[in-house]
Structures are given as structure tokens and as C-alpha cells.
C-alpha positions as CSV (number, residue, x, y, z in Angstrom):
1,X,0.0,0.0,0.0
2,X,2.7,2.1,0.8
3,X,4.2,1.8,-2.4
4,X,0.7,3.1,-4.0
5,X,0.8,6.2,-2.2
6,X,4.3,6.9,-3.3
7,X,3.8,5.7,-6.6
8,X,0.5,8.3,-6.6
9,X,2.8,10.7,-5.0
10,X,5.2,10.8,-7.8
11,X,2.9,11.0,-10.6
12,X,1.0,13.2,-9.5
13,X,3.9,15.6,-8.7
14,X,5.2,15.0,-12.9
15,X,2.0,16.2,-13.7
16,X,2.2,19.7,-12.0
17,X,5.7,20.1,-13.0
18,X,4.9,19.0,-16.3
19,X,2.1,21.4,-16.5
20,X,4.1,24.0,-15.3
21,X,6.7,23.7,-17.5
22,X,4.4,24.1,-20.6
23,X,2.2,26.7,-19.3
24,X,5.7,28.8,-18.6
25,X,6.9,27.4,-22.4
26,X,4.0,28.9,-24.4
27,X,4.9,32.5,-23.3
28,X,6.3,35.0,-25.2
29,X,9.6,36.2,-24.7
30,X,9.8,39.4,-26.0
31,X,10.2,41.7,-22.8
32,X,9.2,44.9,-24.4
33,X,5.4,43.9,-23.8
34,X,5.3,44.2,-20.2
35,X,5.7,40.1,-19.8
36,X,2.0,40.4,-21.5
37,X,2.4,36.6,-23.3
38,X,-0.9,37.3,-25.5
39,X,1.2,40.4,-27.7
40,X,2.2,39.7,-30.5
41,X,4.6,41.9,-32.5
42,X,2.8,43.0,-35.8
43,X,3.8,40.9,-39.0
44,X,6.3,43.4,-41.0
45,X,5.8,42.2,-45.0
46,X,3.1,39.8,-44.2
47,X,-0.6,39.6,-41.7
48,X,-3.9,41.2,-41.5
49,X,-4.1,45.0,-42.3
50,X,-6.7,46.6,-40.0
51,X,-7.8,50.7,-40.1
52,X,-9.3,51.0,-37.0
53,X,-11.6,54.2,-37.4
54,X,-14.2,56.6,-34.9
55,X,-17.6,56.9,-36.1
56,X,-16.6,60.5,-37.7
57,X,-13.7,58.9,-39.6
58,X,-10.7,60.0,-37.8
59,X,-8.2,57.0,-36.8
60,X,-8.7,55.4,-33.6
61,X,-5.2,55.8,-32.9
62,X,-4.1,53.5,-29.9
63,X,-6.7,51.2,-30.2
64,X,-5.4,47.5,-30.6
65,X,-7.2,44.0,-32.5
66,X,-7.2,41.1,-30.5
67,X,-7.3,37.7,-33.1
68,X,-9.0,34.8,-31.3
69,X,-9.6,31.4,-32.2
70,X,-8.3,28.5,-29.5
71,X,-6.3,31.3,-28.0
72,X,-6.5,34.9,-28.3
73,X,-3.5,37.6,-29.2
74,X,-3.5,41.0,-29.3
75,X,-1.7,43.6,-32.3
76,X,0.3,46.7,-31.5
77,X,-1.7,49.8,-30.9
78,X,-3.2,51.1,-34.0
79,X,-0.4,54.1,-35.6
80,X,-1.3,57.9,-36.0
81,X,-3.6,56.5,-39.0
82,X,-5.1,53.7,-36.8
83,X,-3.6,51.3,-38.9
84,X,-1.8,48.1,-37.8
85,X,-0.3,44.9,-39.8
86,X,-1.2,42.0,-37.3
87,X,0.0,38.6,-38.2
88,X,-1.9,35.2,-37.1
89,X,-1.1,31.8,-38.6
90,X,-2.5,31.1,-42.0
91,X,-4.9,28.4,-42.3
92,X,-8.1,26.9,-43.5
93,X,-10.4,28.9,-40.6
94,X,-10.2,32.6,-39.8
95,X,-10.2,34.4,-36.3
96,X,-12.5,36.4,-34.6
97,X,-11.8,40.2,-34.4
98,X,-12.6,41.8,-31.2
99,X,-11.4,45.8,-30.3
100,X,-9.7,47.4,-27.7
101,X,-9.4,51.1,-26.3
102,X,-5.7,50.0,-25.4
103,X,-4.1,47.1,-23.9
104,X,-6.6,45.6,-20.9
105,X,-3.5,45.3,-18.6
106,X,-3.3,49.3,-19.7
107,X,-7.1,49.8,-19.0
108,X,-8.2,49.3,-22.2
109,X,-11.8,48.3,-22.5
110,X,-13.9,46.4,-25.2
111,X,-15.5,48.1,-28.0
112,X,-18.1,47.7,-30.3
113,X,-17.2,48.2,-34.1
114,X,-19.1,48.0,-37.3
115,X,-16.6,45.9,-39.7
116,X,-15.9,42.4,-40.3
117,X,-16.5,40.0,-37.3
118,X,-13.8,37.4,-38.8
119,X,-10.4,37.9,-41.0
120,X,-10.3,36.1,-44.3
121,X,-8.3,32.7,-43.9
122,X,-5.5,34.3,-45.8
123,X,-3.4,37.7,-45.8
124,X,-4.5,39.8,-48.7
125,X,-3.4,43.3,-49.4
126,X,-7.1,44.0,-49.0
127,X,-7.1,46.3,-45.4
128,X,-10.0,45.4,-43.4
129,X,-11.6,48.9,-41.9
130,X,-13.3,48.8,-38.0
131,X,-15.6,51.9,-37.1
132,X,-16.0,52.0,-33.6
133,X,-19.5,52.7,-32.5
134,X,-20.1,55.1,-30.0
């Protein structure tokens, strides 16, 4: 019996270290986001090319896209034209597009936009616009 409980004992304790051990792998180690592990740098050449705009047309500068599909990842804040290149893997399913004020670890909140609720399954040059809705 006692070898059960140490048996049990070990296994369970490979589990949690195992766990651990992936859980600490999947993060990102780019410091320069705060230790945030769900930002993403934006795709230079290639990704999905967002212009986040206000409802009276003028860029939603700051704002950021967060790309969801198992996991979610969030873009750099939209540029002084509230444009941003944000890259996700290509494949045969798209993600969901969701908006943000600014970062949520900043503050930022959720917003409502009037756009496309899903990227295409492939990059295009074609830039995908997001109004906000106030």
C-alpha cells in the first residue's frame, strides 16, 4: 500500500511540474510587452491589415485588434492612422476580431465596431476597416 501512495505521489507531482513547464513554455519572450504573453509583435511584409476608425472617420489611434480562435493575441496599438499589420497563422479557418481602447492590462476596454467579425483565412493586401460605435 505504501508503495501506491508513493507511486501516486510521484505522478501526481510529474503532472504539476509538467504542467508548469508548458504553461511557462508557451509564453512569449519578447520583454518589451510588459511580460504580457498574449502580444504579439505585428507581421512586418506579411498579416492582417486593419484601419481602426471613430464613427466620424478620424483614426482610432491606440486602439489594438485582439485575433481569437483557441487562444487569443492582441496587435500593437493602432499608428497615428489607426492602422496596424497584425500577423496570425494562416490556415483553412479565420479568427475572430474583437477591439480594444488600449491594452486591458493598460485599462483598455472592449468596444463595439461595425466591420468584419472574422479575418479572411489568408493575408491579402485588402485592409479590413473597423468603425467604432459610440
Amino acid at each position: 500500500m505504501k508503495f501506491f501512495k508513493k507511486l501516486a505521489i510521484a505522478c501526481l507531482t510529474l503532472t504539476m511540474f509538467a504542467g508548469l513547464a508548458t504553461f511557462a513554455a508557451c509564453g512569449d519572450n519578447n520583454n518589451a510587452n510588459n511580460g504580457n504573453s498574449n502580444t504579439q509583435q505585428p507581421a512586418q511584409t506579411e498579416g492582417f491589415k486593419f484601419k481602426i476608425v471613430k464613427a466620424d472617420g478620424t483614426p482610432a489611434v491606440g486602439y489594438v485588434v485582439q485575433l481569437c480562435k483557441s487562444t487569443c493575441a492582441f496587435s500593437e496599438p493602432a499608428d497615428k492612422n489607426g492602422e496596424v499589420t497584425f500577423g496570425g497563422a494562416e490556415d483553412e479557418t479565420s479568427y475572430e476580431i474583437h477591439v480594444f481602447t488600449a491594452l486591458p492590462q493598460n485599462g483598455g476596454q472592449m468596444v463595439e465596431f461595425t466591420g468584419a467579425a472574422n479575418t479572411p483565412a489568408e493575408y491579402s493586401n485588402d485592409v479590413i476597416t473597423l468603425t467604432i460605435n459610440n
